[in-house]
C-alpha positions in Angstrom: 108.4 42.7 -60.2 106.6 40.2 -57.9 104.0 39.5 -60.4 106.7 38.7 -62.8 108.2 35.8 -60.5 104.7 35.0 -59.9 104.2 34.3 -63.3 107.2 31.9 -63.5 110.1 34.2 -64.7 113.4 33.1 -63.1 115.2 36.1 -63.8 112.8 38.5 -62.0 112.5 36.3 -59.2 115.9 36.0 -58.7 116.6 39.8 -59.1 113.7 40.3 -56.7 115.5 37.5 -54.4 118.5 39.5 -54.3 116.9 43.1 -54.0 115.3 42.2 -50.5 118.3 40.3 -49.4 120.2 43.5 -49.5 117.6 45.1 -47.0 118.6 45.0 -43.3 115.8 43.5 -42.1 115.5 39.5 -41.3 111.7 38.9 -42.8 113.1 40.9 -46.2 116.1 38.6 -45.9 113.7 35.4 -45.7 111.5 36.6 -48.0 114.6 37.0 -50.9 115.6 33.5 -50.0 112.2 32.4 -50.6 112.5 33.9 -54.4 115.9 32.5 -55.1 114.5 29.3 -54.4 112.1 29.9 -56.4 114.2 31.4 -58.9 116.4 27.9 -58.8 113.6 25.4 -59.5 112.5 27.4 -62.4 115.8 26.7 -63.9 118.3 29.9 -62.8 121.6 28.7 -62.3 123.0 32.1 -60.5 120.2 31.1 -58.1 120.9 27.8 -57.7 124.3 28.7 -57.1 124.1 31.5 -54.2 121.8 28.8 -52.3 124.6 26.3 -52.2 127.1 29.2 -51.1 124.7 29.9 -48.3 124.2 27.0 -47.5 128.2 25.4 -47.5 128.4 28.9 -44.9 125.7 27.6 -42.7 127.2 24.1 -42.6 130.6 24.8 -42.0 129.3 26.8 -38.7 127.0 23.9 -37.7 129.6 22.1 -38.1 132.3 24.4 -36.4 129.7 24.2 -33.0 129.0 20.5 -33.4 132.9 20.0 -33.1 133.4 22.7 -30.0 130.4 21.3 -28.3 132.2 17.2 -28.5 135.3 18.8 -27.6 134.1 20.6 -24.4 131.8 17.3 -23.3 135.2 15.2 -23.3 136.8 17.8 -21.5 133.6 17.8 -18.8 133.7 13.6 -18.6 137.9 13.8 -18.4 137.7 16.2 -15.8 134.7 14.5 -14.2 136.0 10.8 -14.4 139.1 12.4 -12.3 137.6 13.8 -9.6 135.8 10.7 -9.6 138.7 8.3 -9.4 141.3 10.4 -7.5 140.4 9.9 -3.9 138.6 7.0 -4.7 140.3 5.4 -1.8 140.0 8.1 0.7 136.5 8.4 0.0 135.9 4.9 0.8 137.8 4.5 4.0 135.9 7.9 5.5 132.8 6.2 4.5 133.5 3.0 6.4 134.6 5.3 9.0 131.0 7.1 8.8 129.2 4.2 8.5 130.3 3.0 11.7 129.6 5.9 13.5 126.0 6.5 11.8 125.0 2.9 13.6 121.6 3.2 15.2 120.6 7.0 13.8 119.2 5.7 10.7 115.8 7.2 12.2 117.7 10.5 13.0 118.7 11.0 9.7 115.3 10.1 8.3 114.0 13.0 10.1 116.6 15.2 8.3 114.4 15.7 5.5 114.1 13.9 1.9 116.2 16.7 0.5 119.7 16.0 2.5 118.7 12.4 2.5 119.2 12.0 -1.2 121.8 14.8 -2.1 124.1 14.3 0.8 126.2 11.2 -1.1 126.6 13.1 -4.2 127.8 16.5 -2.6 129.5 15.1 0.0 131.2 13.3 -2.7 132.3 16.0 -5.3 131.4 19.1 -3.7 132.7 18.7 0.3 136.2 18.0 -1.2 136.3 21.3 -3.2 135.1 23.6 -0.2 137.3 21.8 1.9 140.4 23.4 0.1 138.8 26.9 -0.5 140.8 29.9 1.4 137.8 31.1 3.3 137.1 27.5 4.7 138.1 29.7 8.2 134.8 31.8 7.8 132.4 29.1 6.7 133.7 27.1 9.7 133.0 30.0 11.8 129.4 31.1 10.1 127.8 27.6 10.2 129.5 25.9 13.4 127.2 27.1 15.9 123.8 26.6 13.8 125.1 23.2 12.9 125.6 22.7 16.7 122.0 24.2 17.4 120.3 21.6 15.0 122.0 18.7 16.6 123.3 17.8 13.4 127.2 18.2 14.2 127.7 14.0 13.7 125.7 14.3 10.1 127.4 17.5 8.5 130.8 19.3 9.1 130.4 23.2 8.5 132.2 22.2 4.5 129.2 19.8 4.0 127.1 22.2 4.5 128.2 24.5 2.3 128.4 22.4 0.4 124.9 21.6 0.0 124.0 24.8 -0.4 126.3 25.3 -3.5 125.1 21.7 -4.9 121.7 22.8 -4.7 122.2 25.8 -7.2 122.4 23.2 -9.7 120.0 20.6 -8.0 117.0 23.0 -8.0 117.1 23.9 -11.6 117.5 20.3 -12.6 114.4 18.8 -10.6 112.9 22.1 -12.0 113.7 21.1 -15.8 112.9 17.2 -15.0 109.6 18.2 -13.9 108.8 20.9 -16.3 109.6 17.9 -18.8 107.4 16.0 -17.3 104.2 17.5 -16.7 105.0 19.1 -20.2 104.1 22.6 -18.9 105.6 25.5 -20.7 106.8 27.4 -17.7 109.5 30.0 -19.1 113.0 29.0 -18.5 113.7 32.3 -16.9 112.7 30.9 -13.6 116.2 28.8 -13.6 118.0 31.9 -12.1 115.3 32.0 -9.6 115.3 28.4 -8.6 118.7 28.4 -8.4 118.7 31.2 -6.2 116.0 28.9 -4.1 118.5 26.5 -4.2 121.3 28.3 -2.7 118.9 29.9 0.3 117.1 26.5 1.1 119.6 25.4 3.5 119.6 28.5 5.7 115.5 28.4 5.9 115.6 24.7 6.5 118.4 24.8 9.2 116.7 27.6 11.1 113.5 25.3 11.3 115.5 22.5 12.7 116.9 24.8 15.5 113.2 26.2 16.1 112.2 22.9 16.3 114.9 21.7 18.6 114.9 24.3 21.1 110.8 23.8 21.4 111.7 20.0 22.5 114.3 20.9 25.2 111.9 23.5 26.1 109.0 21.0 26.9 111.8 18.4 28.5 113.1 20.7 31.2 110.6 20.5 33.7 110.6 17.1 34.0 114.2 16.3 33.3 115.5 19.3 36.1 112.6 17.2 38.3 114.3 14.0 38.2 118.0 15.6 38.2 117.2 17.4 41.3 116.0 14.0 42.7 118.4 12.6 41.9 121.2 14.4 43.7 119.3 14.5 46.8 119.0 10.6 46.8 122.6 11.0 46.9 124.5 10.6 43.4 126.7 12.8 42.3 126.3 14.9 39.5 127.1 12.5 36.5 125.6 10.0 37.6 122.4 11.6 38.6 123.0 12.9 35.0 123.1 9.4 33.9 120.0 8.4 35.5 118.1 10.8 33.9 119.4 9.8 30.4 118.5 6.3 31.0 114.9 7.1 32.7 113.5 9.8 30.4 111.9 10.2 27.2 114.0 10.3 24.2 114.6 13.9 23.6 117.5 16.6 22.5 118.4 17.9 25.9 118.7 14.0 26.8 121.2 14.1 24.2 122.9 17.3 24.9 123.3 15.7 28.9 124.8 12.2 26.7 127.4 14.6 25.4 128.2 17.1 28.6 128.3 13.3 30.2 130.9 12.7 27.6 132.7 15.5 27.9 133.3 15.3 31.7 134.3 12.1 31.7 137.1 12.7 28.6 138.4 15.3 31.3 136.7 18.6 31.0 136.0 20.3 34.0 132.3 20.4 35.0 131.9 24.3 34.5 133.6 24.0 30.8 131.1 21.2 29.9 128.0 23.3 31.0 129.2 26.2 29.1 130.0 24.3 25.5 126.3 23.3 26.6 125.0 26.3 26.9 126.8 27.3 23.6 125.7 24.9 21.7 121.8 24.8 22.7 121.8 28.9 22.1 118.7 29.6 24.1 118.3 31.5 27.8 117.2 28.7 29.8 119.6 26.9 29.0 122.4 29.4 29.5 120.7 30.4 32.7 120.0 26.6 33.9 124.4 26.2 33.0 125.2 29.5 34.8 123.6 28.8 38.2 125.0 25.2 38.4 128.5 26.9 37.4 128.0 29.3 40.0 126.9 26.3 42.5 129.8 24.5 41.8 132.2 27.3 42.0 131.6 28.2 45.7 131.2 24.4 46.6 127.0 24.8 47.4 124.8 22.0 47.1 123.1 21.8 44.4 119.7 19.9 45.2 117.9 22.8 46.6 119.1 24.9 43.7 118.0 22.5 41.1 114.5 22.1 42.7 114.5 25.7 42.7 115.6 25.4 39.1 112.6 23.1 38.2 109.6 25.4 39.7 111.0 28.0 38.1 110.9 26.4 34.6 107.5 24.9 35.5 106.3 28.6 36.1 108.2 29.8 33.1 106.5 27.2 30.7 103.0 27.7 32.1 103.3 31.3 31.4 104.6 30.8 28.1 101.5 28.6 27.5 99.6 31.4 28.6 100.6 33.9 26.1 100.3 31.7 23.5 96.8 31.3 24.6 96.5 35.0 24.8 98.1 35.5 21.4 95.7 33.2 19.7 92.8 35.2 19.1 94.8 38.0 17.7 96.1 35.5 15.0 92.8 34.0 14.4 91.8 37.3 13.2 93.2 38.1 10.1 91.7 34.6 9.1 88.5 35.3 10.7 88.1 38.6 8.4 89.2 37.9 5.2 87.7 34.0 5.0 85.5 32.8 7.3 83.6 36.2 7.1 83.1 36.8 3.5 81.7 33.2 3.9 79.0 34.4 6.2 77.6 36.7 4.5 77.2 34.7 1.0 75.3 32.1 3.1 73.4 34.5 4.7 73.1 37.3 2.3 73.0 35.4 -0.9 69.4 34.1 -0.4 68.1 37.3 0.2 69.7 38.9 -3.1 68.4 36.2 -4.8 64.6 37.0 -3.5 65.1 40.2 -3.9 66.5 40.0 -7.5 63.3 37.6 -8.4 60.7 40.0 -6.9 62.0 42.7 -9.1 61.3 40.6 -12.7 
């Protein structure tokens, strides 16, 4: 039969055409289009016409998606130039608002990394609206307040913004992924979208966890010195904000510099000294801290003075930081050892042994 359509009959091919399109198998059913084709340029008019019928089927459904997929873009851009458009002058008077309280941290936020930096107008634009109207806004407030607090970053993101970013990133990550797939024209296997996007949605917890790492280091390494000049500054005679004050105005730049600016704040809005330590000791999370709030709370409570105590407070946090130091000292070898085995030593013996393999390998031929 196949040498038959070989030969140039048009009736066998198209028989044989229509024999493996009956087969369930998709390279028989290629292969019988491939004879009816053939069958219609040698002249067969049956063949010609069941192309054309497959054919008109195939291009009513390409034309059935072509019209599904225009009608579901316009209904994306309707949808999309709404949200856009609806608070349009909301969103512009909370930006002023923002923009006058953002004065002078434009090197804070830079330090925020280059991912919030560019997301944060687009999902504080069209994400942070939607979150802030979800039912379970309660729990995200409740989950993300206190980190939020811990990073410092309480006058840059609201608990929504946040989650916010974390939902925006599901689709940010696959995008840059796609953009720079295109662009290096790699072939890595779209199946890693569900991963990256995953990535996406995680990145803000492992990012935020860094910032309070890193910001509870700082105060760490500012207490000695800051406690220093509080304590001697009480005993000169000022009173507790003030001597506060001074130390804000005479120290280095630092986050618990600006965790006194906002106890300062607090007191002077009306909160009782003991309820500004403890929203201080809240927000910074960490034991010296807490412990540094508690014993001026206590102080103040029974009416002591609280120069002694504070000088107290200092050599203990001097003591407490050199034996951190210490550890960390002690620690080190122990880390360096792992490295030590598994790269620097293989390295020693190829310089060293390598020669002698060589000689030895020479000698033998």
């Amino acid at each position: 039969m196949k040498d038959g359509c070989e030969r140039g009959s048009a009736p066998n091919c198209l028989d044989l055409g229509l024999r493996f399109k009956r087969v369930e198998n998709e390279r028989s059913k290629a292969l019988g289009t491939k004879y009816i084709r053939e069958a219609c340029k040698l002249g067969s008019k049956e063949g010609c016409q069941y192309l054309k019928g497959e054919e008109g089927i195939f291009e009513e459904t390409s034309d059935l998606l072509l019209y599904a997929g225009v009608i579901l873009i316009g209904i994306a851009t309707l949808i999309i130039t709404r949200t856009m458009f609806a608070d349009e002058d909301e969103y512009k008077a909370q930006e002023k608002l923002e923009d006058g309280s953002d004065k002078g941290k434009g090197q804070a936020q830079e330090e925020h990394g280059i991912v919030l930096k560019y997301s944060r107008p687009f999902f504080k634009r069209y994400v942070s609206p939607i979150v802030a109207q979800m039912k379970n806004k309660k729990k995200i407030r409740e989950k993300y307040k206190r980190k939020l607090a811990s990073a410092g970053l309480t006058d840059y993101l609201t608990t929504e913004d946040f989650y916010a970013f974390k939902l925006f990133l599901i689709l940010g990550f696959p995008i840059v992924f796609i953009v720079i797939r295109t662009f290096l024209e790699e072939t890595w296997p779209l199946s890693y979208i569900p991963g990256v996007a995953l990535l996406g949605f995680v990145y803000p917890d492992i990012w935020i966890k860094g910032k309070i790492e890193k910001r509870q280091k700082d105060i760490t390494s500012s207490m000695p010195f800051c406690v220093d000049m509080l304590a001697l500054s009480v005993e000169a005679g000022l009173d507790f904000v003030a001597a506060m004050t001074k130390v804000v105005e005479k120290a280095r730049k630092s986050p618990l510099t600006e965790e006194f600016e906002i106890l300062i704040k607090e007191i002077k809005i009306g909160a009782s000294r003991s309820e500004a330590l403890r929203n201080m000791a809240w927000r910074s999370d960490m034991m010296v801290i807490s412990s540094f709030c508690a014993t001026l709370i206590a102080a103040d409570s029974v009416g002591a003075s609280i120069g002694p105590i504070l000088k107290a407070l200092a050599v203990e946090i001097r003591q407490k930081k050199s034996a951190d130091v210490e550890k960390a000292g002690a620690t080190a070898a122990t880390k360096i050892l792992f490295p030590m085995l598994f790269l620097i030593t293989p390295a020693v013996f190829l310089i060293v042994g390598g020669p002698l393999v060589i000689e030895m390998m020479a000698g033998g031929q």
